[in-house]
C-alpha positions in Angstrom: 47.4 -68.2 27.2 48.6 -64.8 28.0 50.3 -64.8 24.8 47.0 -65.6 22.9 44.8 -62.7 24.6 47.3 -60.1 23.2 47.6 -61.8 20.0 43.7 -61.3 19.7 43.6 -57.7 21.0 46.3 -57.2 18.6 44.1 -58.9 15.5 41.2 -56.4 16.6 43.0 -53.3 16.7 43.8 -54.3 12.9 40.5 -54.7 12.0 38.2 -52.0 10.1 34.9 -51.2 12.9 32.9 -51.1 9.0 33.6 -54.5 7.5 35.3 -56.2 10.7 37.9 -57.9 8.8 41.4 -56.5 8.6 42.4 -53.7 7.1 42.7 -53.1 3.8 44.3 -49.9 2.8 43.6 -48.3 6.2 43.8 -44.9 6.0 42.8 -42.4 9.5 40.1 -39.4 9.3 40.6 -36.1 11.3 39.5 -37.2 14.6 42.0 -40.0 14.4 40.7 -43.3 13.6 41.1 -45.6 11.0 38.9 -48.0 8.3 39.4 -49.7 4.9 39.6 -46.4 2.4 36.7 -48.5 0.5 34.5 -48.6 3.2 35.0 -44.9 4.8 34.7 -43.9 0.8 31.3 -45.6 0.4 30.1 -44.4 3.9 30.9 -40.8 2.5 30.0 -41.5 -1.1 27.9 -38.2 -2.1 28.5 -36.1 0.7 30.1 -32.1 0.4 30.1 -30.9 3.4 29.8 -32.7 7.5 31.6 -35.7 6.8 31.0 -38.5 9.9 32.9 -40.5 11.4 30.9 -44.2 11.9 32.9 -44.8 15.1 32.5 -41.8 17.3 30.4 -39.5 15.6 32.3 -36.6 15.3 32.1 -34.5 11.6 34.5 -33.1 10.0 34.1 -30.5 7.0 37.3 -31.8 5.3 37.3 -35.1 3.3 41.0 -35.8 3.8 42.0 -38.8 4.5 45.5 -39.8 5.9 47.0 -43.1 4.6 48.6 -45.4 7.5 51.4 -47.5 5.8 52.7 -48.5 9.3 49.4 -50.3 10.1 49.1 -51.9 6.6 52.5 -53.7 7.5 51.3 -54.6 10.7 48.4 -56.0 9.0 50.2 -58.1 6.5 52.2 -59.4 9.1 49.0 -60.8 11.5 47.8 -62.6 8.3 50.9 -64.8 7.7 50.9 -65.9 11.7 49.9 -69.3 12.5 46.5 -69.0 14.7 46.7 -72.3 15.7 50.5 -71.2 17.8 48.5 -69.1 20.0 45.1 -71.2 20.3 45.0 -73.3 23.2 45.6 -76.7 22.9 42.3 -77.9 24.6 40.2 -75.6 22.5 40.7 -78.0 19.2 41.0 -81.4 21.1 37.4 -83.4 22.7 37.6 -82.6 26.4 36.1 -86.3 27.6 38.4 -88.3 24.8 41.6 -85.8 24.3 40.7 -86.9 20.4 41.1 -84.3 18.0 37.9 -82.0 16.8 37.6 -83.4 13.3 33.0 -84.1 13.4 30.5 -81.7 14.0 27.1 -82.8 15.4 24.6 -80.7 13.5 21.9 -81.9 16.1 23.8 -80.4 18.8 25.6 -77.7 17.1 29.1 -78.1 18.6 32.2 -79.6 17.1 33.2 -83.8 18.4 35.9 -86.5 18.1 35.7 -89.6 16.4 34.7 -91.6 19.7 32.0 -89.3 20.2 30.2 -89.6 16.8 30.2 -93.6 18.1 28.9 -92.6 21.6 25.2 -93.3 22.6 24.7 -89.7 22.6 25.6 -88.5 19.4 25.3 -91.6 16.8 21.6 -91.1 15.8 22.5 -87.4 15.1 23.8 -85.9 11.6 27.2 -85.6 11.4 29.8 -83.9 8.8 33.6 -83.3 8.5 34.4 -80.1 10.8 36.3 -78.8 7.2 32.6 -78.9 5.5 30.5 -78.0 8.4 33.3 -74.7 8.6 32.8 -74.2 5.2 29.1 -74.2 5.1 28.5 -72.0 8.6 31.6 -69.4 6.9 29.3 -69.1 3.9 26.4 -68.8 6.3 27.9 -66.5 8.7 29.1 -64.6 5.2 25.4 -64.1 4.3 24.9 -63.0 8.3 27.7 -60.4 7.5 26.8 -58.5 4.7 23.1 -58.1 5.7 24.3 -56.7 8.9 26.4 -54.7 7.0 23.8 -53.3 4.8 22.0 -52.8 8.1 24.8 -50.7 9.4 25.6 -48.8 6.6 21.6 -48.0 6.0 21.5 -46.9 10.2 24.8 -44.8 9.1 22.7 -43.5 6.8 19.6 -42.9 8.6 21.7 -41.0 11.2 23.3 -39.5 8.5 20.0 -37.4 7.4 18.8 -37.0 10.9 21.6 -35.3 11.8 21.6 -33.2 8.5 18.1 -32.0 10.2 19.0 -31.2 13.5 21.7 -29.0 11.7 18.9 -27.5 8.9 16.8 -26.6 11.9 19.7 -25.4 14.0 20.1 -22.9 10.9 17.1 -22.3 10.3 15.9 -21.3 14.0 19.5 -19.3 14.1 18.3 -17.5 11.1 14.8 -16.6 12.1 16.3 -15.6 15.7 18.8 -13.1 14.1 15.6 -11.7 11.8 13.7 -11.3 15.1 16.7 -9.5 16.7 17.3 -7.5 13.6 13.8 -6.1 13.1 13.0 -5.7 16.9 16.3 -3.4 16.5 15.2 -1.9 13.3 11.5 -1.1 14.9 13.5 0.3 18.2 15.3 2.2 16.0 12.1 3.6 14.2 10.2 4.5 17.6 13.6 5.9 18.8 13.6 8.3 15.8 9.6 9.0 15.5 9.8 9.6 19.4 12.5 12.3 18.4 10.6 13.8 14.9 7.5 14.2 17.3 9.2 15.7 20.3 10.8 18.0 17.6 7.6 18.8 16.4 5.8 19.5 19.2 8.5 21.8 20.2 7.8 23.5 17.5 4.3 23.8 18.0 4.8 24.7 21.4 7.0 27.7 20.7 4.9 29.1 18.0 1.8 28.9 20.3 3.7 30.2 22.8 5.1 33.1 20.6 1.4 33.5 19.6 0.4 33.8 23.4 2.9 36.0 24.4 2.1 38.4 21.5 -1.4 38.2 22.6 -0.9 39.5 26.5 2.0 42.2 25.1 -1.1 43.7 22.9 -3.6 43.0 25.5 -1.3 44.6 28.4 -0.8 47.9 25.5 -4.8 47.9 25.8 -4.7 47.7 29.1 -2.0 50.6 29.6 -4.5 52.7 27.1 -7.5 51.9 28.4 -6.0 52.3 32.5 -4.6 56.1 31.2 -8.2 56.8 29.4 -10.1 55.7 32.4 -7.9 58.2 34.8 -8.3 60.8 32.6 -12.2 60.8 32.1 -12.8 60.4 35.9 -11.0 63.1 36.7 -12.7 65.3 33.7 -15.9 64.0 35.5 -14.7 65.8 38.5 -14.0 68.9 37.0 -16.5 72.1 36.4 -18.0 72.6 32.9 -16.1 74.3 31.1 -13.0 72.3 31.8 -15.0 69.4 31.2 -15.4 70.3 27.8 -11.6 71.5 27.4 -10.0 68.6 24.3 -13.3 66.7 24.3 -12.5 65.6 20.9 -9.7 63.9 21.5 -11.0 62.0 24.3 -13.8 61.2 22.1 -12.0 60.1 19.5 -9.2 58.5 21.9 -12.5 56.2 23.2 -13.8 55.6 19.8 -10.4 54.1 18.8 -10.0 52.3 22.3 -13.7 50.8 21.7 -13.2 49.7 18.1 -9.7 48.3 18.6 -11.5 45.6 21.3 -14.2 45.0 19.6 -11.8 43.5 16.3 -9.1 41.8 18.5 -9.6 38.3 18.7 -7.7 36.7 21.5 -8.0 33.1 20.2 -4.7 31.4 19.5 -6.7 28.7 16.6 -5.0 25.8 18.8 -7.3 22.6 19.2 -7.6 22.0 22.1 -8.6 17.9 23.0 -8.3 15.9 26.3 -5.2 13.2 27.6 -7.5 10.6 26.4 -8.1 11.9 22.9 -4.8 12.7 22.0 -3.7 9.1 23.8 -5.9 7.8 21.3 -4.9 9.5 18.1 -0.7 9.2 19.1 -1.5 5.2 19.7 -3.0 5.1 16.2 -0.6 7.3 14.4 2.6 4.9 16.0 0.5 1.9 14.8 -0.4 2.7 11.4 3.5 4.2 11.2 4.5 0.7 12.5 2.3 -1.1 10.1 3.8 1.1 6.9 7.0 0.2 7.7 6.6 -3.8 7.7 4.2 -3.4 4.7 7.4 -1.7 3.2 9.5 -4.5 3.6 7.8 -6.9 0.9 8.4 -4.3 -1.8 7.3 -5.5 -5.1 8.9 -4.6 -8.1 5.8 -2.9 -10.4 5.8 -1.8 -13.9 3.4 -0.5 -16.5 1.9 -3.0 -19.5 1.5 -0.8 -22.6 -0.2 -3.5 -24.6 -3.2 -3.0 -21.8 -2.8 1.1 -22.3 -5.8 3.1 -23.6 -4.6 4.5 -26.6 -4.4 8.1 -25.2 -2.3 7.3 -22.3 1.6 8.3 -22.9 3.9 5.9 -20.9 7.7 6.4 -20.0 10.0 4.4 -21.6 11.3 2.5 -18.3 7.7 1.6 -18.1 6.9 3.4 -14.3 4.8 6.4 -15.5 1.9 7.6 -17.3 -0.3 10.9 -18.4 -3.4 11.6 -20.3 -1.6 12.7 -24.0 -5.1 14.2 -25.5 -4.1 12.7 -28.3 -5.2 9.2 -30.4 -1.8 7.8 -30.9 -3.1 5.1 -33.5 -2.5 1.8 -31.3 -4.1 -1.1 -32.1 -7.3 -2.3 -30.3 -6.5 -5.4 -29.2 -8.3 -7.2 -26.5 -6.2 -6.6 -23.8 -6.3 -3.0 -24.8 -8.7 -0.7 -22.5 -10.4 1.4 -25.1 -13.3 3.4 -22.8 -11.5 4.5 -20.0 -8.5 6.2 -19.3 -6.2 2.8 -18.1 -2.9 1.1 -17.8 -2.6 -2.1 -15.6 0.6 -3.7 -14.3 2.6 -6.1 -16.3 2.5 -8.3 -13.0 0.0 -10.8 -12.1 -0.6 -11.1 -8.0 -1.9 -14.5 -7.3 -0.1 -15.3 -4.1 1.4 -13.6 -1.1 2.5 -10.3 0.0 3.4 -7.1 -2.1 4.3 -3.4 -1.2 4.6 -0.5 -3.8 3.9 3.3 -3.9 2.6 5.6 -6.9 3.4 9.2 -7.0 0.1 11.4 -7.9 2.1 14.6 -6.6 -0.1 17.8 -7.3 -2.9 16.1 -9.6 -6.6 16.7 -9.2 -7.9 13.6 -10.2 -6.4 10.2 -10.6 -7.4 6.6 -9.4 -5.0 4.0 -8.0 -5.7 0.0 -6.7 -6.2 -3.5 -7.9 -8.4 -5.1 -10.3 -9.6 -8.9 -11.4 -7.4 -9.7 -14.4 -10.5 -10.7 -16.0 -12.0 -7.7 -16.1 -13.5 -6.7 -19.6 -11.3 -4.0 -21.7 -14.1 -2.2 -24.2 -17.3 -2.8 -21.9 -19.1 -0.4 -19.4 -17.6 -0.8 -16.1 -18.9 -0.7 -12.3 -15.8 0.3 -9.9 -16.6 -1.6 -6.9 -14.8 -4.6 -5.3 -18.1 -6.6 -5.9 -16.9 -6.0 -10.0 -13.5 -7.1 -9.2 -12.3 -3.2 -8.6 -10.4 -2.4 -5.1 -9.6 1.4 -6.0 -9.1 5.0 -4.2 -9.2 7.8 -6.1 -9.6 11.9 -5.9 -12.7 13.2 -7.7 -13.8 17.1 -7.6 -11.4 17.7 -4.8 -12.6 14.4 -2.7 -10.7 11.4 -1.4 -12.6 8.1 -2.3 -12.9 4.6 -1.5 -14.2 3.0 -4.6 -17.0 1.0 -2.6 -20.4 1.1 -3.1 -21.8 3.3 -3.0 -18.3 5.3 -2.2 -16.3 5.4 0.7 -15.5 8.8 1.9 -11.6 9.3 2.8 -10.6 12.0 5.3 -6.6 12.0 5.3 -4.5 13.9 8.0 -2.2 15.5 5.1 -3.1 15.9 1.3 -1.7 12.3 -0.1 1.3 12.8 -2.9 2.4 9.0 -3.0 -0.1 6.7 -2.3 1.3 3.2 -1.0 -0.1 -0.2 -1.5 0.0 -3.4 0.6 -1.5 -6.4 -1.0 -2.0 -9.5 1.5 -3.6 -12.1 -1.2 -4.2 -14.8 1.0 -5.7 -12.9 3.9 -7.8 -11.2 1.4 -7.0 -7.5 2.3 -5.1 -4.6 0.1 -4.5 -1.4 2.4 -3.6 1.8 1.4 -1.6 4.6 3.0 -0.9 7.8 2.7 3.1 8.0 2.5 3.6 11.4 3.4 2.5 10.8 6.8 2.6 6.9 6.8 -1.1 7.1 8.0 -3.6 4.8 6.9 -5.9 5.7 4.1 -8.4 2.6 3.9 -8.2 -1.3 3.8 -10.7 -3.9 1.6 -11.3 -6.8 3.4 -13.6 -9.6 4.2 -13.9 -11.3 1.0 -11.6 -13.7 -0.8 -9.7 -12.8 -4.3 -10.1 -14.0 -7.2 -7.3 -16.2 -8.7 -5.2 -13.2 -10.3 -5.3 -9.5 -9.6 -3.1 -6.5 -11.7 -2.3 -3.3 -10.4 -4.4 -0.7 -12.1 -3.6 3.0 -13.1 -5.6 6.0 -14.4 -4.2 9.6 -14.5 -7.3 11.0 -15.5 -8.0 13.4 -17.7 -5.7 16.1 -18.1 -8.5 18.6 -17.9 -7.4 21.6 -20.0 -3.5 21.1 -18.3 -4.7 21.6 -14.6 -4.2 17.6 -14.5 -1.7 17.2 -17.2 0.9 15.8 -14.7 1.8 11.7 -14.2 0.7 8.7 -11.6 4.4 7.8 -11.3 5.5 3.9 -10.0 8.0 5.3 -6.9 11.3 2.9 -5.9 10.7 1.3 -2.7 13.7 1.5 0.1 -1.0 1.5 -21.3 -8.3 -0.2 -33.4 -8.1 0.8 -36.3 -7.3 4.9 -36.8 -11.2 5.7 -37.4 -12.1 3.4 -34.7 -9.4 5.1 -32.3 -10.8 8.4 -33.3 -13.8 7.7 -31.7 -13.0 5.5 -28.9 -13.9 6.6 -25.8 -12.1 8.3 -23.4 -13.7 8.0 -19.9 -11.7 8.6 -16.8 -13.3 6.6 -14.1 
């Protein structure tokens, strides 16, 4: 009996956890055990990368697999040994008739002798040879296999992907925790550094108003020094009899005259604005902000050229396609319809329809010039209203004034003359600010009304205006008819 147990353990250990019969071809994974190489094969078929093991979970990266030639033997050896040496002897003979097991009652579902198929309690009942009734419940239990099989291989599979989740979200949560750790150290960095420009700054401030001051009292204490030696001197002449009285009165008229005109011109102001804590609170929380805000607009930096075939014929565009100037001159180009023939206009080759986009023009030194975002529908040859309503979100400078196209016009007051202007579209929220890059303050934002479907960056130099404006709007790196028509055309700056 003893002899039988370890015979079975033995028979277990050689058979394959996937198909539960022996092995065939065993071969061990990395964590050590062991299946048919068909059935760890087809458990694995398609996968790259995480290989797992059906028995105790564990994945590997490696799709080795380590033939076990010792085990095949072992296996090959179980199949050729007689079961029926190690089966006990009652187990196959009838326990009330010590007849052989050769019936099995179908009504009862157990295997009987002879004598029992011709007792009372099993001759009305269906009976067959043991040989068929094996056969038939071997096919049956055959069917019972593979569906359970199917059913195992389809749970493998199941955990297969579930597990390839919990790893894509363990990524993906690692990835977005390293971003948050990285910019939080990028934006300490920032503060860290504009903390330092302004400290440097307002040293610098401090010791020219200082120098200023002192200057100031050193003149003021010279008056006072005159004025103190003047006073003496014309009490004690007030003291003295006439005629010495009137000894050198024109010097110390003139002396007074000098003293009297020199403070009534000195101006003791130092020109230093003075505001209260809570003012300059105010304007420092705003300054950090919009600086803050800049600097994550910057980081979805769009890459923004020019589209010639929308140029008015008098633009001149660079041949990389990121400048353009008023020429003065007709140069002949067709009038095609996407061609803007009464304004001075270039749009952008690239059509915003989605998301977020950063990019920065240089206007330098220029005296007029318009910069934004139009409908891509706008019309090309007809009169034009610049105003969001019309499918226009521009700023501009116009006879020395910063403008908000709006309507009617927005009036801009920057800190600091702009010479880039920098552009943050934010299509789905609707809203395209504008900063001034020199001092990463914010110039104006549109807002409160959807987009339409497509928007272009739009660009116009102005006129050139006898050479005073002759210079380029110029697209920064982040980190523009027949002949007699053309002649004619018009050449409006907006």
């Amino acid at each position: 009996m003893a002899a039988a147990n370890q015979l079975r353990s033995l028979m277990e250990e050689a058979t394959c956890s996937i198909c539960l019969e022996y092995f065939k071809d065993p071969v061990s994974v990395e964590c050590g055990h062991t299946f048919c190489q068909s059935c760890i094969s087809q458990c694995w078929e398609g996968l790259q990368t995480d290989f797992l093991c059906p028995e105790c979970r564990e994945t590997s990266q490696s799709k080795k697999l380590r033939s076990n030639k010792r085990l095949a033997n072992m296996v090959e050896t179980l199949k050729h040994l007689d079961v029926q040496t190690v089966t006990p002897r009652d187990s196959i003979l009838c326990r009330k008739h010590e007849e052989k097991l050769k019936l099995f009652c179908e009504d009862d579902q157990e295997p009987i002798c002879v004598v029992c198929s011709m007792s009372r309690d099993h001759k009305p009942h269906s009976v067959l040879p043991i040989e068929e009734a094996a056969q038939e419940y071997k096919e049956k239990f055959q069917s019972y296999l593979d569906c359970l099989k199917k059913k195992l291989n389809d749970f493998l599979e199941l955990l297969r992907k579930e597990e390839t989740k919990v790893r894509h979200l363990e990524s993906q949560f690692k990835t977005q925790r390293e971003q948050i750790l990285d910019e939080f150290e990028k934006l300490q960095t920032f503060l860290e550094n504009e903390k330092m420009c302004r400290l440097s700054t307002l040293e610098k401030e401090e010791k020219k108003s200082l120098q200023s001051i002192k200057e100031t009292v050193n003149k003021l204490e010279d008056q006072q020094s005159v004025l103190g030696r003047l006073i003496t001197e014309i009490e004690v002449k007030c003291q003295q009899q006439d005629v010495e009285i009137l000894k050198d009165v024109k010097s110390t008229l003139s002396r007074y005259e000098n003293v009297k005109a020199q403070h009534a011109t000195y101006d003791t102001s130092t020109g230093i604005k003075e505001m209260t804590n809570k003012e300059k609170e105010v304007d420092l929380h705003r300054e950090i902000i919009e600086s803050l805000d800049w600097r994550w607009a910057r980081g979805f930096a769009a890459e923004v050229t020019l589209d010639p075939d929308t140029a008015h014929s008098q633009l001149i565009l660079s041949e990389d396609g990121r400048s353009g100037r008023h020429g003065d001159r007709d140069q002949g180009l067709p009038r095609t319809p996407q061609r803007f023939t009464k304004y001075l206009i270039v749009l952008g080759r690239e059509r915003l329809s989605s998301g977020r986009h950063y990019w920065e023009v240089e206007v330098g030194d220029k005296t007029r010039w318009t910069l934004g975002v139009c409908d891509e529908a706008v019309s090309r040859k007809d009169e034009l209203i610049f105003a969001p309503e019309d499918g226009f979100w521009l700023v501009g400078l116009r006879d020395g004034k910063y403008e908000a196209l709006t309507a009617p016009p927005t009036l801009l007051a920057p800190r600091v003359p702009p010479k880039a202007v920098g552009f943050f579209l934010d299509f789905e929220a609707g809203r395209l600010s504008l900063y001034n890059v020199d001092d990463r303050s914010l110039l104006f934002t549109f807002s409160g009304a959807p987009f339409p479907r497509t928007l272009r960056p739009i660009f116009s130099p102005g006129l050139q205006d006898g050479g005073k404006n002759a210079g380029p709007v110029q697209i920064l790196p982040v980190t523009g008819g027949s002949s007699a028509e053309a002649a004619t055309a018009d050449k409006r700056d907006i």
